[in-house]
N, C-alpha and C positions, 0 to 999 in steps of 0.2 A: 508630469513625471514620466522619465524613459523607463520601461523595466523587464528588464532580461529574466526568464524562467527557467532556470534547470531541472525543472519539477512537475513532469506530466500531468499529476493532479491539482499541485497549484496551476498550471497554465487555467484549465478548465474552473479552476476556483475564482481563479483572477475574469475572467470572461463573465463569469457566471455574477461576478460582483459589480456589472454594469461596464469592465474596461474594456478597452479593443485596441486593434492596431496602431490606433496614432499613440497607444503609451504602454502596450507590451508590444517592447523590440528585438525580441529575441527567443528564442526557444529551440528543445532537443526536435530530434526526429519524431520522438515517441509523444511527443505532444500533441494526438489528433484530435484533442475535441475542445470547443464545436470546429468542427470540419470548417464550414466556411468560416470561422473566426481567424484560425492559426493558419488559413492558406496563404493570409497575405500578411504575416509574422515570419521575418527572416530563422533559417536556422542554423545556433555557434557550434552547433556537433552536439554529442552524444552526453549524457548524466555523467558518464565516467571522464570521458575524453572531448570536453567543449572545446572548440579552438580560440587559445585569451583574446588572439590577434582580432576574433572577430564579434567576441562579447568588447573589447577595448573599442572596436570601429562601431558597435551598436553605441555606444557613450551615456552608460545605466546611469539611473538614478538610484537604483537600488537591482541588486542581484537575490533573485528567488531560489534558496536550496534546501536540501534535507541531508540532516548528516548520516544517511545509512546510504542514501541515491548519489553522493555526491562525494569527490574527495577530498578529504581537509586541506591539500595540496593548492586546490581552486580557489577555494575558501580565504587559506591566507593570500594568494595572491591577488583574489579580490581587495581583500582588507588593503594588503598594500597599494594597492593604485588608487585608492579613497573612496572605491564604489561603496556604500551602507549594504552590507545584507541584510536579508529575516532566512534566519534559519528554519526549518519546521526537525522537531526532533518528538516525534509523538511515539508513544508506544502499546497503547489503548484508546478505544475508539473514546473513552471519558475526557481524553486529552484534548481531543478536537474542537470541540468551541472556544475553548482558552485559545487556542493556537489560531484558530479561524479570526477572533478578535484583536489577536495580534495583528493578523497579517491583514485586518481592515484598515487596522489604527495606523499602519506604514503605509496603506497604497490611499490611503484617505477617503477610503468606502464602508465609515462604522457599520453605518445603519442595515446596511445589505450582509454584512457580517454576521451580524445580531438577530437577524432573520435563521441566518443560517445554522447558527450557534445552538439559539432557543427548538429549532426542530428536532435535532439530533440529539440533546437534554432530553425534550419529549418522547423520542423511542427510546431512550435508555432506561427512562422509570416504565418500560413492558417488558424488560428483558426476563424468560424464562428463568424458573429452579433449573439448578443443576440434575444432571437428566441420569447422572451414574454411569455415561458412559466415557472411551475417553479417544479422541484424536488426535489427527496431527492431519496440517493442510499440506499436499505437497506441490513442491514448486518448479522441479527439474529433475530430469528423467536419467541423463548421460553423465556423472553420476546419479544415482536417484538420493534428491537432495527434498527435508522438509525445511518448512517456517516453525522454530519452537513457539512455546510460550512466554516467551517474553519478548514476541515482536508483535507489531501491530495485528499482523497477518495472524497468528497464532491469536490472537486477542479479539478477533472478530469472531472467529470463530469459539472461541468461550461466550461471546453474549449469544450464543446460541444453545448453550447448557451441558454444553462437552467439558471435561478436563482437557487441557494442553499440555504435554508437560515438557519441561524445560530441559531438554537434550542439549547436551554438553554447555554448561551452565557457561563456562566461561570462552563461551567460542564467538562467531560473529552474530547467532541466534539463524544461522541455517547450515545447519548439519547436514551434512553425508549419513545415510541410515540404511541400515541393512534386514533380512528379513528379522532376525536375533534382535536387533534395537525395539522392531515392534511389536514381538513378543515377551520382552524383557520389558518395556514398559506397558503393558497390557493395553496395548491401541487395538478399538474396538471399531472404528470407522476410519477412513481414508477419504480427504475430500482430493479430488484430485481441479486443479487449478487451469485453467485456459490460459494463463499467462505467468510467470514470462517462456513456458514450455506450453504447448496445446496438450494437454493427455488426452488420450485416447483412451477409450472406457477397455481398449483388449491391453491396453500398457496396466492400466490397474488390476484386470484380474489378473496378469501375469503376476506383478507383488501380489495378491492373495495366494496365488498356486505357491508362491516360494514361502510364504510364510506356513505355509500348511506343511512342505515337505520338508520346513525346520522345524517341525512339530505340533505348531500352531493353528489358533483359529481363523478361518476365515475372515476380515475384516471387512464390514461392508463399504458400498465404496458409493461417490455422490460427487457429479460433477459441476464446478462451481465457477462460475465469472471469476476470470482473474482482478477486475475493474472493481466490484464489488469485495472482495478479496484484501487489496491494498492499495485502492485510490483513496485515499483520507482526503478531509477538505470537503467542499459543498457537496460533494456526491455520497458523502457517510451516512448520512439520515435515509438517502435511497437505497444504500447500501445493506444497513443495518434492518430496515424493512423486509430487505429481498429475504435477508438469512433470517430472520423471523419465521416468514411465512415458510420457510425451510424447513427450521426446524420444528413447527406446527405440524408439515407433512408427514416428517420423519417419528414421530411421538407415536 
């Protein structure tokens, strides 16, 4: 099986499920892990902007995407040319074993699948009470942009014991938010994200000074792996761990 990845944490999923270069032939820039895996895995361009011409010259068996990382535009023009996709459309980290079992049962790796499935099952039955407090993960600085609650990213961070809440309900689930947005919905903590922006821990307390000189209280603020954050896929149960012992610390 040939199989093109437009999906950094699928790449790492797919590796991680025993495949390598002779059957993943294709992947984004942002697809670094394992390092030596994807170094010698050609790359079709970017999650947004792959080049067809050169997912078409790769000659997939199957095209790897997510319908938040990718654009339905690729999608259908996969579908058109006969490539099979598996979609990943998760929005809680509960989702991820089902989806993890999909995408074994397409690349023909159940059993390392089900491995992966059953761990991530296992940290979800220790996920914390709700802790009474409430945040939001932030993703991008230039506008200063969060992940709501209803994205995966927003959803990790609830198996952590936070509310999330669900800022502009019907928008793409990452808002533009102002110091007023986080005081208006009484966000009591700020994680702030190493990726796809790096924050800086003086970038966060700049948002706490403006949320105070809108009237507000101080938010505390907690810097967190963009990877653990919103790589979904084999790295969730690692993931899901990290932000445990997190929020253990933080309690």
């Amino acid at each position: 099986m040939r199989i093109v990845s437009l999906v950094p944490s699928l790449t790492k999923t797919l590796f991680d499920f025993g495949l390598d270069a002779s059957s993943i032939v294709g992947r984004t820039p942002w697809c670094i892990h394992p390092s030596g895996g994807v170094a010698n895995v050609p790359v079709v361009g970017g999650t947004k902007t792959p080049t067809l011409s050169k997912i078409a010259s790769a000659q997939p068996d199957l095209v790897v995407m997510d319908k938040d990382e990718n654009p339905k535009a690729v999608h259908d023009w996969c579908v058109g040319q006969g490539y099979q996709t598996f979609v990943c459309d998760v929005r809680h980290p509960r989702e991820v074993p089902d989806m993890l079992r999909g995408l074994g049962q397409a690349v023909g790796q159940p059993a390392e699948a089900e491995r992966y499935a059953v761990a991530i099952e296992t940290v979800l039955e220790a996920l914390p009470l709700a802790n009474g407090r409430c945040a939001l993960p932030m993703i991008w600085h230039e506008p200063l942009m969060a992940a709501n609650g209803a994205t995966y990213a927003g959803n990790m961070i609830a198996c952590m014991g936070f509310h999330v809440p669900v800022i502009e309900p019907e928008g793409t689930g990452y808002p533009v938010v102002t110091a007023q947005d986080l005081i208006d919905h009484g966000i009591t903590d700020l994680f702030l994200s190493s990726e796809p922006h790096e924050f800086s821990l003086e970038e966060g307390q700049a948002m706490a000074h403006s949320v105070v000189e809108a009237g507000g209280t101080a938010p505390q603020l907690h810097l967190i792996d963009g990877e653990d954050l919103t790589w979904m896929g084999s790295h969730t149960a690692d993931a899901l761990t990290a932000m445990l012992d997190l929020a253990h610390r933080l309690a």
